[in-house]
N, C-alpha and C positions, 0 to 999 in steps of 0.2 A: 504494500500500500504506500503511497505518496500523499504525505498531508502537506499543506500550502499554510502558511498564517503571514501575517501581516501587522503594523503599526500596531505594536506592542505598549509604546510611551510609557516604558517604566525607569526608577532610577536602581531598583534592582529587583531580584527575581524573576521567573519567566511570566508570570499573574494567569500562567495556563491552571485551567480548573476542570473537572469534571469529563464530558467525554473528550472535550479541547487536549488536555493532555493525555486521556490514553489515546487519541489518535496520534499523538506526536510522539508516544511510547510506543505504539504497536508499528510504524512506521516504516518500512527500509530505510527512505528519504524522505527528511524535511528541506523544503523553502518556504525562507522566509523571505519576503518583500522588502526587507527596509522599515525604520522607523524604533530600532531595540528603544534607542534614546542612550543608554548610560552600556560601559564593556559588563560592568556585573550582570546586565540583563542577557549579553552576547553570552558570556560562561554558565548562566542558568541554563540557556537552552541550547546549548552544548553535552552538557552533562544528562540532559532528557531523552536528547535525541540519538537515534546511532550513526544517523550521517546526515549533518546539517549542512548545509548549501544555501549561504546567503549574500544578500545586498546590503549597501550601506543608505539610507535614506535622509531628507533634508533637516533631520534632529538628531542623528547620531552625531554622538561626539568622535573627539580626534584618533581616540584609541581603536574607536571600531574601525573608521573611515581608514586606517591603516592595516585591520584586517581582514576586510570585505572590502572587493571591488564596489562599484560604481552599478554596475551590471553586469554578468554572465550566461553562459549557454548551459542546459542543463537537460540531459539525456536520461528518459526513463523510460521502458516498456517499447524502444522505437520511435517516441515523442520526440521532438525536438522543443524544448520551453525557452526562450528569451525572458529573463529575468530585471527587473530596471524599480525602482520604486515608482518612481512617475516620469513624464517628456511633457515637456512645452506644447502645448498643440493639440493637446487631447487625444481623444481615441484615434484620429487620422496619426497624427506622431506616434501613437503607439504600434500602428499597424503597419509606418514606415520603420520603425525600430525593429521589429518582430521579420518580415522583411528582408531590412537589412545583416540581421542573424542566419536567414535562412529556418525560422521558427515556426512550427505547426500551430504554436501556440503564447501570448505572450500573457508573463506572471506580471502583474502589478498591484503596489498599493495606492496609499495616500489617499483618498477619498474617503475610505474608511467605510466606504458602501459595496457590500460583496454583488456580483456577477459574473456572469457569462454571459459575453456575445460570439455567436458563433457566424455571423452575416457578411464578413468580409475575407480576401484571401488569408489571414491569420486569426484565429481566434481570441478572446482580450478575459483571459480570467483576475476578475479579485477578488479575492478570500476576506478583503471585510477587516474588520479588526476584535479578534477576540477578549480584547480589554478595555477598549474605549469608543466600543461604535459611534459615540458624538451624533445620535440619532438617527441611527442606522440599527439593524439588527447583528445582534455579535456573531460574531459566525469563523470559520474554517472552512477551507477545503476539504476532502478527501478523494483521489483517486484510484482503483482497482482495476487492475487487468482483466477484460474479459474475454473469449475470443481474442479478435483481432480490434481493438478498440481497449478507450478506457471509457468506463465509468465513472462519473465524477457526481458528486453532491456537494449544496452548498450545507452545511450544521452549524445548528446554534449551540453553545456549549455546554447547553441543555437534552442534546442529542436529535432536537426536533432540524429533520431535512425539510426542507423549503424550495430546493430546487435542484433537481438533478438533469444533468448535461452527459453528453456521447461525445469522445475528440477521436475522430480517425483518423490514424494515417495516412499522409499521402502517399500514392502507392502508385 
């Protein structure tokens, strides 16, 4: 399974609760989007996770921003994911970013409002923000291998799904 989270804004611990963190414990791979805010947040969810893969977003501090790219490429099940916290320009810059990766799919945060768009040549997932939705529903990703495709749902950390989504392969 691959779980996704996003804008975290804490100054430490991962503020994961309930089924939020057993999905980031039952996990292969976690990404995160960006936004830990403070490195004790980065080492909480380091220590949760069994392989974290993350972004540095526009409130990390200096220590993360030194161990977290900007953005990266992130391969799971034959996915290709483009990873960024946000771009300038909105979903058209996110779809030129994703794009420019060569991405089946592109991970973003910052909005702090979880979705899926699946309507253009890239897909635009956000996983929400599991600890401060700022009037948004809190939420996570989770994706599973099915076939040939993933499964994905949006979850509240309450374990209630709200929206599940199909990303296929190009093939």
């Amino acid at each position: 399974m691959l779980t996704i989270v996003s804008d975290t804004h804490r100054t430490e611990g991962h503020g994961l609760r309930d089924r939020t963190l057993e999905a980031v414990r039952e996990a292969e791979l976690v990404i995160h989007a960006g936004d830990f805010n403070r490195e004790p947040v980065l080492d909480a969810f380091e220590r949760e996770a069994s392989e974290l893969q993350g972004v540095y977003g526009n409130t990390d501090d200096a220590a993360i921003r030194e161990r977290l790219p900007e953005a990266r490429n992130v391969e799971y099940a034959g996915i290709r994911f483009a990873v960024t916290h946000t771009r300038r320009g909105g979903e058209t810059a996110l779809a030129l970013f994703g794009r420019e990766r060569d991405a089946d799919v592109v991970v973003f945060g910052h909005t702090h409002r979880p979705t899926f768009e699946a309507g253009g040549p890239v897909s635009l997932l956000n996983p929400g923000s599991h600890a401060q939705p700022r009037g948004n529903r809190a939420a996570h990703a989770e994706l599973e291998v099915t076939c040939d495709a993933l499964s994905g749902k949006l979850v509240t950390p309450d374990g209630e799904v709200f929206e599940r989504f199909r990303i296929d392969p190009r093939g």
